[in-house]
C-alpha positions, 0 to 999 in steps of 0.5 A: 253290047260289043262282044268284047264288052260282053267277054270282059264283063262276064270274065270280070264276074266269073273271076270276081276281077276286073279285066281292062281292054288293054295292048298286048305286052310286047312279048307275047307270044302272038302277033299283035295284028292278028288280034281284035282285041285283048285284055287282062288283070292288071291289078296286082292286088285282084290277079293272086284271087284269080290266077286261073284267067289272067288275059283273054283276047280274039284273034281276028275272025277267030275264037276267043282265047282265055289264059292263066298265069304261068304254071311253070316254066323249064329252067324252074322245073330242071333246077328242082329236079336236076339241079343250077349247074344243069338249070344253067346249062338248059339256058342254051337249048332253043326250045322253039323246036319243042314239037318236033318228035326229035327234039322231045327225043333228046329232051326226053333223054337230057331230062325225063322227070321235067317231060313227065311232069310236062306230060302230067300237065298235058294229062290233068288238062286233057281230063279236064277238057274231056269231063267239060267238053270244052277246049283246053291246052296246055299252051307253051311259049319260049325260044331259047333258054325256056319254055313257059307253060299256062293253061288256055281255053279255046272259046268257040261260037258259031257266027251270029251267036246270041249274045247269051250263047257267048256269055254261057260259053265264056263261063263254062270255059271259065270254070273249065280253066279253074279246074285245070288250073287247081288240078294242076296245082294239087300234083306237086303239092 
């Protein structure tokens, strides 16, 4: 079985969805040509039942990645705590600079309940990552006007791998970002 198939087949019954090889959308967030392949639910009925691994892809001669839906993104969370006439002003901020420690500084001062609730999120996924030993973040994407957060695993085996040791690692990534996931939901309840 290729290692595609296989990953398809075991997310299909970690998640009890089906997943089809498909092209990326043209938004997402990595360059198409780095990747060997990709695929997600695209049954609307099956993604709610599994919000936790909704894509899962291989970058070329790299691990295999497995994503949720979107967790929330910042013009949602500026709005709850701040208010429209604020959510619209945020709408002007370039956000492809977020890892820069000045950037945070300004955001940080601008809004500081949205980046303790992103610093909530990094925390409950950092616990998670720990307590399972797995590779999980917090991955964000955006440019200008927002930025989108979901919950990613980083699913790494050794060239040569068994079959069996890819299919083992695949589903504790899985479970790992179930947890994540409903960790994460349970804060703002």
């Amino acid at each position: 079985m290729s290692e595609k198939d296989l990953v398809r087949e075991t997310v299909s019954e970690a998640t009890g969805v089906h997943f089809e090889v498909v092209p990326p959308h043209p938004a997402f967030p990595l360059p198409v040509e780095k990747l060997d392949w990709f695929m997600r639910c695209r049954d609307k009925n099956e993604i709610a039942s599994a919000p936790y691994l909704n894509v899962a892809w291989k970058e070329r001669g790299g691990a295999v990645w497995m994503e949720s839906l979107v967790v929330g993104d910042t013009v949602d969370w500026i709005e709850i705590a701040y208010g429209d006439e604020k959510a619209g002003q945020s709408l002007d901020i370039d956000y492809s600079r977020f890892d820069d420690p000045a950037f945070q500084d300004d955001f940080k001062m601008r809004f500081p309940i949205v980046i303790g609730r992103i610093r909530e999120y990094e925390e409950a996924v950092a616990a998670v990552a720990g307590g399972t030993k797995t590779k999980l973040e917090l991955r964000r994407s955006g440019t200008k006007g927002m930025l989108v957060f979901t919950v990613a695993a980083k699913v790494e085996v050794r060239k040569g791998a068994s079959q069996e040791t890819l299919r083992s690692a695949v589903r504790k990534n899985a479970a790992a970002l179930k947890e994540a996931y409903e960790k994460i939901q349970r804060l703002y309840d």
